[in-house]
N, C-alpha and C positions, 0 to 999 in steps of 0.2 A: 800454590792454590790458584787454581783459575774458578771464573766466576764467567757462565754460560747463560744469555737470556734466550731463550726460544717460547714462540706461543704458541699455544695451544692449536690455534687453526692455522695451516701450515699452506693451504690450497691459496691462490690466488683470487683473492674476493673482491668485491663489487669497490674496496675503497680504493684499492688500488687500479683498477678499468679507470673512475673517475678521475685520479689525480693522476695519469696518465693521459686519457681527454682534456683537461684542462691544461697541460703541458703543451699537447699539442696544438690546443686552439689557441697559446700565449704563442706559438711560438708562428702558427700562421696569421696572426694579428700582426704580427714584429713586420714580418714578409711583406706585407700589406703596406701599411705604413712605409714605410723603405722605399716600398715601389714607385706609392702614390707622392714622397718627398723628390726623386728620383724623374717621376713624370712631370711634376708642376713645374721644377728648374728646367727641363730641357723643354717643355712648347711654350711655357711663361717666362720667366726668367731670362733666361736666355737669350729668346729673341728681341722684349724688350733692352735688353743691354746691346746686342748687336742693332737696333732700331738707334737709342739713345747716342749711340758711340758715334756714328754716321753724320748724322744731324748735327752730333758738336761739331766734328770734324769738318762739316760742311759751314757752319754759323761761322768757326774760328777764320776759317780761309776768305771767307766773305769777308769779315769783318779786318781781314789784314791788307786785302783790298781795297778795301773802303780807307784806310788809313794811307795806305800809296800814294791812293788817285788824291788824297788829301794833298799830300807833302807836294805830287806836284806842280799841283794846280797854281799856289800861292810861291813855292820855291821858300819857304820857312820851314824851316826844321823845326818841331814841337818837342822843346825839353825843358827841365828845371833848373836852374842851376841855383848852387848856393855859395854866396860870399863869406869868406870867412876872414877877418883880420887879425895881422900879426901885430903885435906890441911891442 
C-alpha cells in the first residue's frame, strides 16, 4: 500500500518566490557579515597587533639594556640567593 500526498495547486506560487527570497537574502546577510568580520581583522586587528608586537619588542630590548649598563656600572651582579641548612 503506498500512500501519495499531492496538492491541489501544483504551479509554483507566491509562497514559494518568498521563502526562496528570504533564503536568499539569509544567505547574502551571512556573506556580509563574513566580509565585514574578515575587513575589521585585517585593517584593525591586525595592524594593532603588528603596532603592539614592535613596541614590546622595542620596550623589552630597552629595558635589557638598561639592566647591562646597570651590572656594569657598579660591577655587582643582581641576584637572590637562598640559604638552606643541613642538619
Amino acid at each position: 500500500m503506498r500512500i501519495v500526498y499531492a496538492s491541489g495547486n501544483t504551479r509554483a506560487g507566491l509562497g514559494q518566490f518568498w521563502g526562496m527570497m528570504i533564503k536568499l537574502a539569509v544567505f547574502v546577510l551571512a556573506a556580509l557579515v563574513i566580509t565585514a568580520i574578515m575587513l575589521v581583522g585585517l585593517f584593525i586587528v591586525l595592524p594593532v597587533m603588528l603596532v603592539g608586537g614592535i613596541a614590546l619588542h622595542f620596550y623589552i630590548r630597552r629595558k635589557l639594556r638598561q639592566a647591562q649598563q646597570r651590572q656594569r656600572d657598579d660591577g655587582v651582579i643582581d641576584a637572590e640567593y637562598t640559604i638552606i641548612e643541613h642538619r
